[in-house]
C-alpha positions in Angstrom: 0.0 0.0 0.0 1.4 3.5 -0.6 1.2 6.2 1.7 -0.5 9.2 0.0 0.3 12.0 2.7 3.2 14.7 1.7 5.4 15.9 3.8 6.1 18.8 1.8 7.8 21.8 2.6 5.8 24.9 1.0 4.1 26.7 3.7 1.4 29.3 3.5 4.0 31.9 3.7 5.9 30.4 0.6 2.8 30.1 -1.5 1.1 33.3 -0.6 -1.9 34.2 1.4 -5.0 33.2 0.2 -7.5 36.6 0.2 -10.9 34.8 -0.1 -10.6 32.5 2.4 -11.4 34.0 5.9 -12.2 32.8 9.1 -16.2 32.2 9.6 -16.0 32.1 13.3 -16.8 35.7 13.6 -19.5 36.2 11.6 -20.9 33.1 13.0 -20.5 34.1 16.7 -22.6 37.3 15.3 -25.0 35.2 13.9 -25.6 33.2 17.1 -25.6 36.5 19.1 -28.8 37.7 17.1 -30.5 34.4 17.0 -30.3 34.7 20.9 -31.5 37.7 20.9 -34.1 37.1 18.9 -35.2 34.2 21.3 -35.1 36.2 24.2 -37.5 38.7 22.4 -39.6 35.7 20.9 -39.9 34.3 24.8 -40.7 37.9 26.4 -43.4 38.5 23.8 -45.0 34.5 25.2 -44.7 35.5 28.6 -46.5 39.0 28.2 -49.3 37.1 26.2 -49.5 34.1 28.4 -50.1 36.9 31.7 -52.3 38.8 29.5 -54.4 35.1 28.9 -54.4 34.3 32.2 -55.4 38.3 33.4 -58.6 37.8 31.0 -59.7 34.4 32.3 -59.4 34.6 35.6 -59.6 38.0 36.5 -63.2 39.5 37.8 -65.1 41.4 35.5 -65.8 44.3 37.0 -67.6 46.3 34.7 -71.0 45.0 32.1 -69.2 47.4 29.5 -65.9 44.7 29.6 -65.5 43.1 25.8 -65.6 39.8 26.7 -69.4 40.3 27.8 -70.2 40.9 24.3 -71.9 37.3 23.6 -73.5 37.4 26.9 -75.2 40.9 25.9 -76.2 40.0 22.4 -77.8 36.7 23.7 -79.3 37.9 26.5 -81.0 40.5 24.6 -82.1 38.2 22.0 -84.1 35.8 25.0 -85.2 38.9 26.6 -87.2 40.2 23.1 -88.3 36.4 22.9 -89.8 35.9 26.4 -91.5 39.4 26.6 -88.6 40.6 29.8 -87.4 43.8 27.4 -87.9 46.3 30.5 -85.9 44.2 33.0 -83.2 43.8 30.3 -82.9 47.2 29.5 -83.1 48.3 33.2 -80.2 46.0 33.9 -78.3 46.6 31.1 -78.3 50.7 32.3 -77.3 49.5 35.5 -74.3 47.6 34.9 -72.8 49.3 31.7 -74.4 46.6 29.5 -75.1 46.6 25.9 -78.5 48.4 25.1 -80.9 46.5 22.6 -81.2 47.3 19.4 -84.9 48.0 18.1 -87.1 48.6 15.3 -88.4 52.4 14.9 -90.5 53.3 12.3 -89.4 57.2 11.3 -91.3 60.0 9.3 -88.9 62.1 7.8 -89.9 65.9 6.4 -87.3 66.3 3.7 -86.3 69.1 1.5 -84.4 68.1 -1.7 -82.5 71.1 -3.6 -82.9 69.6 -7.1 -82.5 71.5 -11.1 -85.4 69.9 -13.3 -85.2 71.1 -17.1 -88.6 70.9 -18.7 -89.0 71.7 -22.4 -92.5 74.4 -22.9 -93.6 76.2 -25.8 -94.5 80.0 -24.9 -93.8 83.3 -25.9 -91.6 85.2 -23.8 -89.3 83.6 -20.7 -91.9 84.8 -17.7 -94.7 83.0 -19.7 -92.2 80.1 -19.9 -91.5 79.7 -16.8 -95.2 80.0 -15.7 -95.8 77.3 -17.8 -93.3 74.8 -17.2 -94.2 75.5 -13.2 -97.5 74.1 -13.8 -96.8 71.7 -16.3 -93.9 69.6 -14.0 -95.0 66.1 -13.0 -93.7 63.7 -10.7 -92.2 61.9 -13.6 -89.9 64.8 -14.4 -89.1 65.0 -10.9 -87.7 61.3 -11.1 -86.3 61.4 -14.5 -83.9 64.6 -13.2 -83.2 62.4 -9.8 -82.4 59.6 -11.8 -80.5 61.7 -14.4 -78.6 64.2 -12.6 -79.0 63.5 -8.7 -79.7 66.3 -6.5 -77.6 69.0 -4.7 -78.8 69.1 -1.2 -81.4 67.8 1.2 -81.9 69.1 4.5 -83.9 67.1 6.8 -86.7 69.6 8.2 -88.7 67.4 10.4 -88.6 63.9 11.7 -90.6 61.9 14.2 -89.7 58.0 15.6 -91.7 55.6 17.4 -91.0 51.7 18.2 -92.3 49.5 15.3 
């Protein structure tokens, strides 16, 4: 068998140095050093979360207005419209901060629409025109320029609610 190992002579000195090879174990150590720190971060971020869990399940609620009461609300609400106990529900949900129940209204609004209708007339001067198309307009014109060209304002003059 023949030994393959040389026992040469040439050093690294006699051959030159080698520029792109470096040592790794630097950036490597750097590496490691973020990845810890990373970690750390990563396991402070569980620990806040897992006392913010545990904070939220076992901690007294205090208040009807607390987020996690939502469900209870919305159900409770739904049961009181269904067995006839809306007064009661209501009356506790203004005492403890609850949720209030939604309802039905039925509301009667007085509008006033700011609207440009063009009507088309025959006549003989512009007054006698615009006399004219005043008592000629019809609903249907008044929809068609809705429909066609929208309107510019509405003020609400007047309104009146009550439960449905």
């Amino acid at each position: 068998m023949t030994d393959i190992t040389t026992t040469g002579t040439d050093t690294a000195a006699e051959l030159g140095e080698i520029s792109f090879i470096r040592d790794n174990r630097t950036v490597a150590i750097g590496e490691i050093a973020r990845a810890e720190a990373t970690a750390r971060d990563a396991l402070a971020r569980v620990a806040e979360l897992e006392a913010e869990n545990n904070r939220l399940r076992f901690d007294q609620i205090t208040d009807g207005g607390d987020p996690r009461l939502v469900d209870f609300w919305d159900k409770a609400g739904r049961i009181a419209d269904y067995a006839g106990f809306c007064a009661e529900y209501d009356r506790l949900a203004d005492e403890l901060n609850g949720v209030p129940r939604e309802r039905d209204f039925e509301v009667r609004l007085d509008i006033t629409i700011s609207l440009t209708v063009y009507k088309t007339v025959a006549a003989r001067d512009s007054d006698g025109a615009g006399d004219l198309a005043s008592e000629e307009i019809t609903s249907e014109d008044v929809i068609e320029s809705i429909r066609s060209n929208g309107w510019s304002g509405l003020d609400v003059d007047d309104w009146d609610a009550e439960r449905a």
